[in-house]
C-alpha positions as CSV (number, residue, x, y, z in Angstrom):
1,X,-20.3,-46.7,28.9
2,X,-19.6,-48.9,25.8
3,X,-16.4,-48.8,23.8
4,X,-18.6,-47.3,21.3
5,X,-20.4,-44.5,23.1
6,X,-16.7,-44.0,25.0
7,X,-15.0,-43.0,20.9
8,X,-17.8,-40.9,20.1
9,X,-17.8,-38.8,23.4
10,X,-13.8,-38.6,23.4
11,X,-14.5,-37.6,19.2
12,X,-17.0,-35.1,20.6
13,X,-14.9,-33.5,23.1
14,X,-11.7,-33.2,20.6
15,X,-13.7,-31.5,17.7
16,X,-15.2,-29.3,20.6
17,X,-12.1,-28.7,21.9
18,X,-10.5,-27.6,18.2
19,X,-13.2,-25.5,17.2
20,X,-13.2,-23.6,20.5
21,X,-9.5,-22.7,20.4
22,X,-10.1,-22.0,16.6
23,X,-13.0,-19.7,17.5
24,X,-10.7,-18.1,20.1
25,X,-8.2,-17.1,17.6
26,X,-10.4,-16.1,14.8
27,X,-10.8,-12.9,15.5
28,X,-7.1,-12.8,16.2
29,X,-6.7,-14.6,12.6
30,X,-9.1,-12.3,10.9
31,X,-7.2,-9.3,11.7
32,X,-3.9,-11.0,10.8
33,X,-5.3,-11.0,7.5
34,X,-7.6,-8.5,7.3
35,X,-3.8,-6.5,7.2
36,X,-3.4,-8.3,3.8
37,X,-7.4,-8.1,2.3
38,X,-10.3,-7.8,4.0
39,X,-11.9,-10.6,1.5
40,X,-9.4,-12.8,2.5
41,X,-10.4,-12.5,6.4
42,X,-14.0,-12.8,5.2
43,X,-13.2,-16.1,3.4
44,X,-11.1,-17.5,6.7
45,X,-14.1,-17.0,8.7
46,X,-16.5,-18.4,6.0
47,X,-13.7,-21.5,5.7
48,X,-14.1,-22.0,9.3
49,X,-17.8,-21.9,10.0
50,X,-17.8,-24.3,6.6
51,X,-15.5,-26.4,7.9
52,X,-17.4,-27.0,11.5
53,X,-20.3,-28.1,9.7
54,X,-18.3,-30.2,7.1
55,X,-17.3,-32.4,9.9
56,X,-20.4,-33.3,10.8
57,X,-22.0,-33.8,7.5
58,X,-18.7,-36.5,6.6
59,X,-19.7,-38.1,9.9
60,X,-23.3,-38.2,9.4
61,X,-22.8,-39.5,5.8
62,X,-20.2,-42.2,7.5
63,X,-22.4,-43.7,9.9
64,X,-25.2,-43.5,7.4
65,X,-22.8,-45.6,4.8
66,X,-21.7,-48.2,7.9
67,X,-25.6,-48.6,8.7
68,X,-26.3,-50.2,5.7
């Protein structure tokens, strides 16, 4: 395994491993909130699913900047 491919898996595994405890406490999270406003537990979960795929577009528009 490269040094390369080495980052990238251990970068895999800690974004897998945030977003899994994250998604285990959503719910948890939700309700919290939901005890405040139901649109603000709608907007945490929206802010989360968002924020997963935000990641991966930053990263896919940083290696697409390095490539050049």
């Amino acid at each position: 395994m490269t040094p390369e491919n080495r980052s990238a898996a251990i970068a895999a595994a800690v974004l897998l491993a945030v977003f899994g405890v994250g998604a285990y406490y959503l719910p948890t999270i939700m309700i919290a909130v939901g005890n405040l406003s139901t649109v603000a537990a709608g907007i945490v979960a929206i802010l989360f699913v968002a924020a997963f795929f935000l990641v991966f577009w930053l990263r896919g528009r940083s290696r697409r900047d390095n490539r050049d």
